[in-house]
C-alpha positions in Angstrom: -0.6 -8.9 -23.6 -3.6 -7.8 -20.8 -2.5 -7.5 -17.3 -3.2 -5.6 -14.2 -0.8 -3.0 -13.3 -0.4 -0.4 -10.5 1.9 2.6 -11.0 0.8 5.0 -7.5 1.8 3.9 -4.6 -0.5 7.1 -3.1 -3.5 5.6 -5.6 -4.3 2.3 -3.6 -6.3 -0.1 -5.1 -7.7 3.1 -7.0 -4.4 2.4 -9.3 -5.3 -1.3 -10.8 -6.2 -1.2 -13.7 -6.4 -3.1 -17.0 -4.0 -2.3 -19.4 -1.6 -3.3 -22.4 2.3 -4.5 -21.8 4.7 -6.2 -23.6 5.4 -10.0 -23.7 7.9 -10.4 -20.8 11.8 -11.5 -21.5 13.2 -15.0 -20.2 16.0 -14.3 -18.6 18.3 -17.3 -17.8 16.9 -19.7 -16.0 13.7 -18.1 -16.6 10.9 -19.6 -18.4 7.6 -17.6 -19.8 4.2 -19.4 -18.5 0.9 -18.6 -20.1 -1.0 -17.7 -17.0 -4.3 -19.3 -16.8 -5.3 -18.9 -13.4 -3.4 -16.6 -10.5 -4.1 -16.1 -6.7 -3.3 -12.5 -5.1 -2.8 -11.4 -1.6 -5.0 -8.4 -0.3 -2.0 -6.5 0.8 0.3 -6.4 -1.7 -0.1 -2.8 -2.2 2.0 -2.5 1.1 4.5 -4.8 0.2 8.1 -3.2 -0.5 8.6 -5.6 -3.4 5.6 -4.2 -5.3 7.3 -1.0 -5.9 11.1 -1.5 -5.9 13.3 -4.5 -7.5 15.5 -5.8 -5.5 18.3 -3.3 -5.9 15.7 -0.9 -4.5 14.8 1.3 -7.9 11.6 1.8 -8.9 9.8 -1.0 -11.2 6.7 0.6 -12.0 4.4 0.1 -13.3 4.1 -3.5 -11.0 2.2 -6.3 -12.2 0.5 -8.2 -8.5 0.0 -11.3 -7.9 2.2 -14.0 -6.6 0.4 -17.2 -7.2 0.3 -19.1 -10.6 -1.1 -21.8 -12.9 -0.7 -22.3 -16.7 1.4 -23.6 -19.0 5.4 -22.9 -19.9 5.5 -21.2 -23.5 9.2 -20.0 -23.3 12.6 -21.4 -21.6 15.4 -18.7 -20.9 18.9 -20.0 -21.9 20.2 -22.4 -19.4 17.1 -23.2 -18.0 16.4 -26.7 -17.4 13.4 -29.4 -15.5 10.3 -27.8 -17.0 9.7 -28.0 -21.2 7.4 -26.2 -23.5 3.8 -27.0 -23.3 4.2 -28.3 -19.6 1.4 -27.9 -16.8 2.8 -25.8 -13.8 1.8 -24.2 -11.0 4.0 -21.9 -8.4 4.4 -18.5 -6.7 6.1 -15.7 -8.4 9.0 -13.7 -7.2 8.1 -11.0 -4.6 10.3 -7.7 -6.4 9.2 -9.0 -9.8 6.0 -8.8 -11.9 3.8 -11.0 -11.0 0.4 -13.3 -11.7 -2.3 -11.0 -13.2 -1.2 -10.8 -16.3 -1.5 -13.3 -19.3 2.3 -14.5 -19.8 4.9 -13.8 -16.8 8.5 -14.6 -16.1 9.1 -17.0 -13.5 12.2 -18.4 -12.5 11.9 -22.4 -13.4 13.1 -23.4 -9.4 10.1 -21.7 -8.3 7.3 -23.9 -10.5 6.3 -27.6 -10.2 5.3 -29.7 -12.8 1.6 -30.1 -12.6 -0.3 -32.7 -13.8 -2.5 -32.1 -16.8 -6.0 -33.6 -15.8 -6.1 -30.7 -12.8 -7.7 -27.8 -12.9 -6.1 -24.4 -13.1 -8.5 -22.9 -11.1 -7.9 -25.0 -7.9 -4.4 -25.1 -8.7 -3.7 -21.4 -8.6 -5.2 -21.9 -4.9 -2.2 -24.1 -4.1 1.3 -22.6 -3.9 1.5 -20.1 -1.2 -0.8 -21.8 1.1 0.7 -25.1 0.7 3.9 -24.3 1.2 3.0 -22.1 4.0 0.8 -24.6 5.7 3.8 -27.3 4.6 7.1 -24.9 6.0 5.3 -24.2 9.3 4.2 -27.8 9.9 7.6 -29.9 8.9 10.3 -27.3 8.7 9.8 -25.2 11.5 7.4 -27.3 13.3 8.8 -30.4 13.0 5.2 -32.1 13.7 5.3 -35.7 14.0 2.3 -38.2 14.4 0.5 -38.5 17.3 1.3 -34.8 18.7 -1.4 -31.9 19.2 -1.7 -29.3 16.8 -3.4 -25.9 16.9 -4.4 -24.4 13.9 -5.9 -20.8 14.0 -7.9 -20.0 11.3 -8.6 -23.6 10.4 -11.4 -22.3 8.0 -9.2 -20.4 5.8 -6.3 -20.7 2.9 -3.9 -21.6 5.2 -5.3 -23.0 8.0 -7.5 -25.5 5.5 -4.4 -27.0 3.8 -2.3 -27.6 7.1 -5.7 -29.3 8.6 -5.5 -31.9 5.7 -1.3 -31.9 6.0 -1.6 -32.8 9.7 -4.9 -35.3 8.9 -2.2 -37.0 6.9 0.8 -37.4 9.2 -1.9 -38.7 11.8 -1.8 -35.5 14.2 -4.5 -34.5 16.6 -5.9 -31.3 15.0 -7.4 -28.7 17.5 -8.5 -25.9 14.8 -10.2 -22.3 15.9 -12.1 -19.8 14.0 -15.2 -18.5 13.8 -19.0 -20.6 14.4 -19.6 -21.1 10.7 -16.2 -22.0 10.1 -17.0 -25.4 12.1 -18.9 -27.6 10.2 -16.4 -27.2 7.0 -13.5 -27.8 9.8 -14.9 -31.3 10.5 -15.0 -32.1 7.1 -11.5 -31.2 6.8 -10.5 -33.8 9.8 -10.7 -31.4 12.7 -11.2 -33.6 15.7 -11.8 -30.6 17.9 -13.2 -26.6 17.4 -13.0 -23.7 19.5 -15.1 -20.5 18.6 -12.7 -17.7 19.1 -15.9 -15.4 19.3 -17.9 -17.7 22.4 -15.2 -19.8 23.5 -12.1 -19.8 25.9 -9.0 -20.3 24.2 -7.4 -21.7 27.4 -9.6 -24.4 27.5 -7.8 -26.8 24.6 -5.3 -27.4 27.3 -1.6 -28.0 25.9 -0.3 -29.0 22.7 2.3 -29.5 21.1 2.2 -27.1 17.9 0.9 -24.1 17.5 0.0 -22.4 13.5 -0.8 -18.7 14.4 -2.2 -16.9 11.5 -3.9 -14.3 13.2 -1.2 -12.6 15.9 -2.0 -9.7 18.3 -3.8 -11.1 21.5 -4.8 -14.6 20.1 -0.7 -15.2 19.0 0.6 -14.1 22.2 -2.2 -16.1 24.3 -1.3 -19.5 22.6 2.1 -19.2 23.7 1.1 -20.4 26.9 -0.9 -23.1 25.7 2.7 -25.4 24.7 4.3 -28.2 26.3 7.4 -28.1 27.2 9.6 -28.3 24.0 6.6 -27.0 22.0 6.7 -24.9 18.8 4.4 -21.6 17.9 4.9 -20.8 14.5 3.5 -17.6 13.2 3.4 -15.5 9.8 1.2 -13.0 11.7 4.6 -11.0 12.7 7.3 -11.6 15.2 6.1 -12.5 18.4 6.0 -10.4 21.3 6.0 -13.3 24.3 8.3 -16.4 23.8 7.1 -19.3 25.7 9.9 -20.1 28.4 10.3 -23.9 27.6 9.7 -24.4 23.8 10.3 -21.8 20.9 8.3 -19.2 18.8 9.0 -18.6 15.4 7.9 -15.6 12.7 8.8 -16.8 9.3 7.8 -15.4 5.8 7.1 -18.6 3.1 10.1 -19.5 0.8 9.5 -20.9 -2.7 10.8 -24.5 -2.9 10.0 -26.5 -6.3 10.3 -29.8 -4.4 7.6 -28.9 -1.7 5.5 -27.5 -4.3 5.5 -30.8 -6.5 4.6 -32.8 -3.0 1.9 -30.8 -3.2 0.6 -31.1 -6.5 0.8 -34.8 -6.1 -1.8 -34.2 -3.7 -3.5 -32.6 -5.1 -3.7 -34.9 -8.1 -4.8 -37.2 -5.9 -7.2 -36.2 -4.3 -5.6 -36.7 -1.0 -5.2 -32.4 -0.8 -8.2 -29.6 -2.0 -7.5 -25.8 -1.3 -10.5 -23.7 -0.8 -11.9 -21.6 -3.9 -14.2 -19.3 -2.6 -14.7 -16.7 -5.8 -13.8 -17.0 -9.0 -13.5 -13.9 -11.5 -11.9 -12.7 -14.8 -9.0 -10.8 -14.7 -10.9 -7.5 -15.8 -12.4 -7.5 -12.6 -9.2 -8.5 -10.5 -9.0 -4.8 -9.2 -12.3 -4.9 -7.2 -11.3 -8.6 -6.0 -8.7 -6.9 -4.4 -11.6 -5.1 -2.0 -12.0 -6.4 1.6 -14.9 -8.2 1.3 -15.7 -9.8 5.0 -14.9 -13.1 6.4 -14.7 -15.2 3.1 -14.1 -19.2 3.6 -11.4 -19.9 0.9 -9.4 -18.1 -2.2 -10.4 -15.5 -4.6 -9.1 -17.1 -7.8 -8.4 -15.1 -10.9 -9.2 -16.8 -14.1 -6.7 -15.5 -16.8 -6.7 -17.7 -20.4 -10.0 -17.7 -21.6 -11.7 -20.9 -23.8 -11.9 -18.2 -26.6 -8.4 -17.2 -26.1 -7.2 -20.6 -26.1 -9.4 -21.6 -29.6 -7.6 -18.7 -31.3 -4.4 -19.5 -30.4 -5.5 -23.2 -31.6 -6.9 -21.6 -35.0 -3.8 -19.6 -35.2 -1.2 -22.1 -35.2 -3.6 -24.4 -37.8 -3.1 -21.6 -40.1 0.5 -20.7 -39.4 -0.7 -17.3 -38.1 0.6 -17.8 -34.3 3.3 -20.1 -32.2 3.2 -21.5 -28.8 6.1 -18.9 -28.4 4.9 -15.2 -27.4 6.7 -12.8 -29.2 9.2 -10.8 -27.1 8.4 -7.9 -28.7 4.6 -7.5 -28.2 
């Protein structure tokens, strides 16, 4: 199978390339998905998970990518929920290969079944913004209707899906960003804007939630912005000022199949759309990977092709192929 791989660490993005690996193993409670769409995250290079397994040793060369949707091909013994030939979307384990790469291993608590009329494209947008926008709202949050919420970056992946998340629970949404990120926040139910770039911060007055994205100065200024019993939560890093009458919390997103299929319902409704800014093929994933200026929404990777997919069709009317990728490449 194709997929992206990096094997130095010293190489940067320099090291993506293009190349040739096996069919991955299901291991129990694994399943295999054909990848046809996958979402990265520009930093992955630094993460320690994209060079070491969990046990620490080395597990080059690393497939990126964390973000996933396709269809399962393959279930590792014991594995149960999820069939062959199902639509799912989900994130990928962090010390594990990953997204950008035509069939992956994916352990089946991770995924969501995902309804087949959606596409993969704006699917693969999904996982780890929704359930980051999702963890900080309701699980560390705790945001009910009727309370204020500040959402930095409102204009981006995460900020755009926990606009429409709070727009749903009937929250007042105070998002911030920058000027051209304002129209596209009103159209995601942003009843008020601030300018981070032209306007005071102070000025929202308080509220009751805080969803930092950005940390450093604008993280540690919003602290001051809660009511009493108010909650900043952050995946920006741990915060460096803790408001005296409320909490501030750093948290990394968890997978969660449950949350995920919340989600997709959503999504499949219409009632949820993440932002898909770029699409491209997975050839030309390693230059996606390039800082590229303020973007408003996802850089999607577009794996199973309509030509791939017609020859696996051709190949299984001849009895040439199987829905099943063969282990051994």
């Amino acid at each position: 199978m194709r997929a992206i791989t990096v094997r130095d660490r010293e190489a940067g993005l320099g090291g993506l390339t293009l190349t040739d690996l096996p069919h991955p193993h299901a291991a129990e409670n694994d399943v295999i998905v054909q990848v046809h769409a996958a979402g990265f995250t520009r930093g992955e290079l630094d993460w320690p998970g994209t060079w070491t397994d969990r046990a620490g040793r080395d597990r080059t060369p690393s497939v990126p990518g964390h973000e996933l949707s396709g269809v399962v091909v393959e279930l590792g013994y014991g594995t149960t929920g999820l069939t062959v030939g199902q639509h799912v979307l989900g994130p990928t384990d962090w010390a594990r290969d990953g997204s950008l790469a035509e069939y992956t291993a994916v352990e089946a608590r991770n995924l969501a079944p995902l309804p087949a009329d959606v596409d993969h494209v704006t699917a693969a947008a999904l996982p780890i913004s929704g359930l980051t926008a999702w963890q900080a709202l309701f699980d560390h949050a705790h945001l009910k209707t009727g309370q204020t919420v500040l959402i930095h970056g409102v204009g981006g992946a995460v900020g755009s899906v926990a606009a429409q998340l709070a727009q749903e629970v009937g929250a007042h949404i105070i998002g911030t960003g920058r000027a051209s990120d304002q129209d596209a926040a009103r159209d995601l139910g942003v009843h008020e804007f601030v300018d981070l770039d032209g306007e005071l911060l102070e000025d929202v007055g308080e509220v009751d939630v805080v969803l930092d994205v950005i940390g450093g100065d604008i993280r540690d200024r919003s602290t001051t912005l809660l009511r009493p019993g108010g909650t900043l939560v952050t995946i920006a890093g741990p915060p460096t000022i803790h408001p005296q009458d409320g909490r501030a919390i750093f948290f990394v997103v968890e997978p969660n199949g449950e949350q995920l299929a919340e989600l997709a319902t959503r999504l499949h409704e219409g009632r949820l759309i993440p932002l898909v800014n770029i699409v491209r093929p997975l050839a030309d994933a390693p230059a996606a990977f390039s800082p590229d200026g303020h973007t408003r929404g996802r850089t999607i990777i577009k794996v199973a092709t309509d030509d791939a997919r017609r020859s696996r069709s051709r190949g299984r009317d001849t009895g040439t192929a199987t829905s099943t990728p063969n282990p051994a490449g």
